[in-house]
C-alpha positions in Angstrom: 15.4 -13.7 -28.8 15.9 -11.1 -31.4 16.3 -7.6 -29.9 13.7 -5.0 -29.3 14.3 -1.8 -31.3 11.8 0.9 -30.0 9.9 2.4 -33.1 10.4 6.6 -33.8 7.2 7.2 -32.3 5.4 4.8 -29.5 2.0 3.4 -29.9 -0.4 1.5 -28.0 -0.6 -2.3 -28.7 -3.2 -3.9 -26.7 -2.7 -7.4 -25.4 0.7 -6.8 -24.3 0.3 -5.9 -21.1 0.7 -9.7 -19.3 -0.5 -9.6 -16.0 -2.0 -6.3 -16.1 -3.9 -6.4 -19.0 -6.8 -5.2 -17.7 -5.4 -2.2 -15.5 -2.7 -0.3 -17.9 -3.8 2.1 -20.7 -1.9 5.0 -21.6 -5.1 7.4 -20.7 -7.1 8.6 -17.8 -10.6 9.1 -16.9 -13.7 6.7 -16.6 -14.6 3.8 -18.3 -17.7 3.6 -16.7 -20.5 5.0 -15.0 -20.9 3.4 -11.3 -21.6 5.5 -7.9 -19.2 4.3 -5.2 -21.3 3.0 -1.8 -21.2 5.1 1.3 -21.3 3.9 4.8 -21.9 5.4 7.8 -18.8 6.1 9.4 -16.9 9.3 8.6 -14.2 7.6 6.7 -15.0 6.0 3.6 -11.9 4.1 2.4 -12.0 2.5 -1.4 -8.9 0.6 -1.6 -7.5 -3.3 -1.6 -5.1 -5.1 0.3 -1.4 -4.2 -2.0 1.5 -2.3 0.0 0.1 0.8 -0.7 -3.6 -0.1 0.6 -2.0 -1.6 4.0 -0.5 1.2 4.9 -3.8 3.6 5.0 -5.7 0.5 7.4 -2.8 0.3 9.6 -3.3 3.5 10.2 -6.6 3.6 11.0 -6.7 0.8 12.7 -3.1 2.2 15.2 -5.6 5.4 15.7 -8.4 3.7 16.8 -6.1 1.7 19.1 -5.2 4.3 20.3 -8.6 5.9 21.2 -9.6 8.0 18.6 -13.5 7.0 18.2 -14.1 9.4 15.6 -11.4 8.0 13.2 -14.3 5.1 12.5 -13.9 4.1 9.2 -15.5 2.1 6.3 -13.4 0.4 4.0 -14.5 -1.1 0.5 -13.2 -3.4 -1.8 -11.6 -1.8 -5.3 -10.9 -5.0 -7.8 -8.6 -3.3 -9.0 -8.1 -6.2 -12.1 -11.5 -5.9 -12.8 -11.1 -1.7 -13.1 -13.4 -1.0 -10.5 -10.6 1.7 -9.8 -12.1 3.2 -13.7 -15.4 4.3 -12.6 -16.8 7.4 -12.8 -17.0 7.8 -8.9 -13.8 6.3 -8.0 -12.2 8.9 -10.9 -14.3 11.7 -9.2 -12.3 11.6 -5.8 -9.0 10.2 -7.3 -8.2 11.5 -11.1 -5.1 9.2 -11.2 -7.3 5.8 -10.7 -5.1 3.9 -8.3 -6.1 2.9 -4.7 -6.1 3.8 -2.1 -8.6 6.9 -2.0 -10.6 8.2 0.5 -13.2 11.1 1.0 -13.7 12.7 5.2 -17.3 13.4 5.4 -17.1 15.3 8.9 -16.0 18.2 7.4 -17.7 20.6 4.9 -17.4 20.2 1.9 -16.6 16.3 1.9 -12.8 15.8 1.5 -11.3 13.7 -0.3 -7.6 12.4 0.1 -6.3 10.3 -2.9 -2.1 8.8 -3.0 -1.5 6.7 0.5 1.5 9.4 1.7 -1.3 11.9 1.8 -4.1 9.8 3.2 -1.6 9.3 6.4 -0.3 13.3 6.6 -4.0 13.9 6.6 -5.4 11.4 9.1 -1.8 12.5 11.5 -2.4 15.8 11.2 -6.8 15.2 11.6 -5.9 13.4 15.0 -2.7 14.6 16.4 -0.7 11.3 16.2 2.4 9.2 14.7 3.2 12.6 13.5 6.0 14.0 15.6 5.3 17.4 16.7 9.0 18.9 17.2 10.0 20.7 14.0 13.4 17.9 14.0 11.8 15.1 14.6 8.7 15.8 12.2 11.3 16.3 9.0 13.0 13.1 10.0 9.7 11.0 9.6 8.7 12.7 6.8 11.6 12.7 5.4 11.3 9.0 5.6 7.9 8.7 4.5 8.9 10.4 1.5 12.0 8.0 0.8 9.4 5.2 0.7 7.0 7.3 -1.9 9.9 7.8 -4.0 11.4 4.2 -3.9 8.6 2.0 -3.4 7.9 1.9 -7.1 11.7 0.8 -8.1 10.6 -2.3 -5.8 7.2 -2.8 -6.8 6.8 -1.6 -10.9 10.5 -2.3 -11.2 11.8 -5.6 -9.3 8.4 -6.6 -8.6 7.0 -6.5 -12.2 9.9 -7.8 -13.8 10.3 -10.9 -11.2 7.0 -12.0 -10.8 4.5 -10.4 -13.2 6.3 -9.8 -16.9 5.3 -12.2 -18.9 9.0 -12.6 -20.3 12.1 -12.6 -18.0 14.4 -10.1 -18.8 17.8 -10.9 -17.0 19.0 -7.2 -17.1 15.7 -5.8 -16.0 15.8 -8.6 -13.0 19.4 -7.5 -12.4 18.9 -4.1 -12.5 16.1 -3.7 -10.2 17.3 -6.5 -7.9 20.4 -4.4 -7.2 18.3 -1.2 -6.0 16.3 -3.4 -4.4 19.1 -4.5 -2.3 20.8 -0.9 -2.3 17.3 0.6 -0.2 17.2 -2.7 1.9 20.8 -1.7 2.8 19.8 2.2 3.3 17.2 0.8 6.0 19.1 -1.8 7.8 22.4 1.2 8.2 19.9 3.6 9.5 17.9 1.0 11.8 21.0 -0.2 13.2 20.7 3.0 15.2 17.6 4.0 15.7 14.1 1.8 16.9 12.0 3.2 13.9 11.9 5.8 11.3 11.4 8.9 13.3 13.9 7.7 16.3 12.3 6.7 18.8 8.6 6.6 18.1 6.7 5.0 16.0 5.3 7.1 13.4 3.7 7.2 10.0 7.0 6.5 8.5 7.3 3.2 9.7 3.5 2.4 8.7 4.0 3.4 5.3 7.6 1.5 5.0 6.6 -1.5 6.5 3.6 -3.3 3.8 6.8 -2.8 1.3 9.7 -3.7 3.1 8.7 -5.2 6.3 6.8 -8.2 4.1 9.5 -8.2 1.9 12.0 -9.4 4.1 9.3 -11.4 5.9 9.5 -13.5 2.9 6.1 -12.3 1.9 5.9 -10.4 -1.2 6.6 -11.9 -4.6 8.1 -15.0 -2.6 11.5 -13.2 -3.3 13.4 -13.5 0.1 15.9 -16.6 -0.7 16.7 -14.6 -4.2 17.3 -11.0 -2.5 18.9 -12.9 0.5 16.4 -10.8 3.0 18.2 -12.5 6.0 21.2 -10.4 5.7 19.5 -7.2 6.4 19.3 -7.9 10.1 17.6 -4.2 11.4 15.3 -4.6 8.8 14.1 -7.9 10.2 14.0 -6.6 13.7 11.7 -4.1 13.3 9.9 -5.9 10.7 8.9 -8.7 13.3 8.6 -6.2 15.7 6.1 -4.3 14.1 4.3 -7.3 12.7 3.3 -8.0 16.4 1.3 -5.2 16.9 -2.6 -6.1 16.8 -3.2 -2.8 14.7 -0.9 -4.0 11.9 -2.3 -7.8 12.0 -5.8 -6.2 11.8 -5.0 -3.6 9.2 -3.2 -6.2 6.7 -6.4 -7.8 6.4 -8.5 -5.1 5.6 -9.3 -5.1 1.4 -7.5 -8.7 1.6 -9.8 -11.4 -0.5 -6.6 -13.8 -0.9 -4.5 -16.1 1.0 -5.7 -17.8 4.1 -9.1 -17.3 4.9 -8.4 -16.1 8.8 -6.0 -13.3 6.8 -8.6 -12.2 4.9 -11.5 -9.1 5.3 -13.3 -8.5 2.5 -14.5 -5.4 3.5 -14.7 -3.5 6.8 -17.9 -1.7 8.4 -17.3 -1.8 12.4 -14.5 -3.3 14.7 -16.7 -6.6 14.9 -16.3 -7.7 11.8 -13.2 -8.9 12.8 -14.6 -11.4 14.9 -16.9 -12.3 12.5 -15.4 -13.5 9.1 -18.3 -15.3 7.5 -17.6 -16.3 3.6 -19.3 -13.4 2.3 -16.6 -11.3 4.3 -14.0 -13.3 2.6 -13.6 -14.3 -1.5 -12.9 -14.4 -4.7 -11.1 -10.8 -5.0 -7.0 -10.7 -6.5 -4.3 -8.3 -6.5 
């Protein structure tokens, strides 16, 4: 393989993008006109079933668990392969084009809430919960929460991409990516070793937010890459992967958006609790990552 010299000044060649084609352009805004569809809960969630989607219907699902009625919520399906995240509405409540996004229409003016570390500081701070309230404890989880905003993309763009998706391998990019990978795996497992979850001893927003990365991860369940990073080393990690894998609301929420894998792990889209109970094939399909 001859070597890549990057030219003086960088231009756009289509058709190089592999896997992502379809999704990656080097500018922003609509391709397309095309209202997004309201429901009628207050919530109205456009998003799809990646890491970063998961952690937005955990948490809705954990607050309605937990009580909270008015934290009803629809939920829509963004292809986000076939740009449905391009169109003009989607662009009018997130400008950056990437799910999840959201807009609150119990207050006035509607709100909307686009990147998935704000949806769940909103929706905590909207409801009072998996937020802690004591000035200590509330910097640890966010503190935490902010950790997986500012790694998550060396494990999904960088170790992810390069793994599963490039359409070359590139042994240094594998290499290089594989060891951060395994760096932040080891950052979790030291600070699990002592504490239950993110924020100590309560479960927070921290550990909803952590867990569709690194939970499934060492779970064995995201790029199939758990014999190759040797997930079963990182024993905290595993604990409270498994433990939190348990809970109802984080079964449910992981197959909101989800139109792969397993039919029973799969929800289209969500417009009441019942749906759950009722997966007919039009509630499941054709949708990918």
């Amino acid at each position: 393989m001859s070597e890549y010299i990057p030219p003086k000044v960088w231009t756009w060649h289509q058709g190089t993008n592999g896997h992502f084609e379809n999704i990656n352009r080097p500018v922003s805004g609509p391709t397309h006109d095309k209202d997004l569809p309201i429901g009628k809960f207050p919530h109205q969630l456009y998003s799809l079933a990646t890491p970063n989607g998961v952690k937005v219907t955990i948490m809705f699902e954990e607050l309605l668990a937990k009580g909270f009625r008015d934290a009803e919520y629809d939920a829509w399906i963004i292809n986000i392969r076939d740009g449905d995240q391009f169109s003009s509405g989607f662009v009018e409540l997130n400008p950056n084009s990437k799910i999840p996004t959201m807009a609150d229409y119990s207050v006035d003016p509607v709100q909307r809430v686009f990147e998935s570390g704000s949806i769940l500081v909103y929706l905590a701070e909207k409801f009072g919960a998996f937020l802690p309230t004591q000035h200590g404890a509330r910097t640890e989880c966010l503190s935490w929460l902010f950790w997986q905003v500012g790694s998550g993309p060396y494990l999904g763009g960088g170790f992810g991409h390069f793994y599963a998706y490039a359409p070359e391998k590139i042994e240094y990019a594998i290499n290089r990516f594989a060891m951060e990978t395994k760096r932040q795996l080891d950052v979790l497992d030291k600070h699990l070793e002592k504490n239950e979850f993110f924020a100590g001893d309560a479960y927070s927003i921290a550990d909803m937010a952590i867990w569709p990365w690194y939970g499934v991860l060492v779970a064995g369940n995201l790029y199939e890459a758990g014999e190759f990073l040797s997930v079963h080393e990182h024993e905290h990690v595993n604990r409270w992967s498994e433990q939190l894998g348990r809970r109802d609301a984080v079964q449910r929420g992981r197959m909101v958006n989800r139109a792969w894998g397993e039919p029973d792990s799969q929800l289209r889209e969500r417009h009441g609790p019942d749906d759950f109970d009722t997966q007919t094939w039009d509630k499941i399909g054709p949708a990918q990552p």
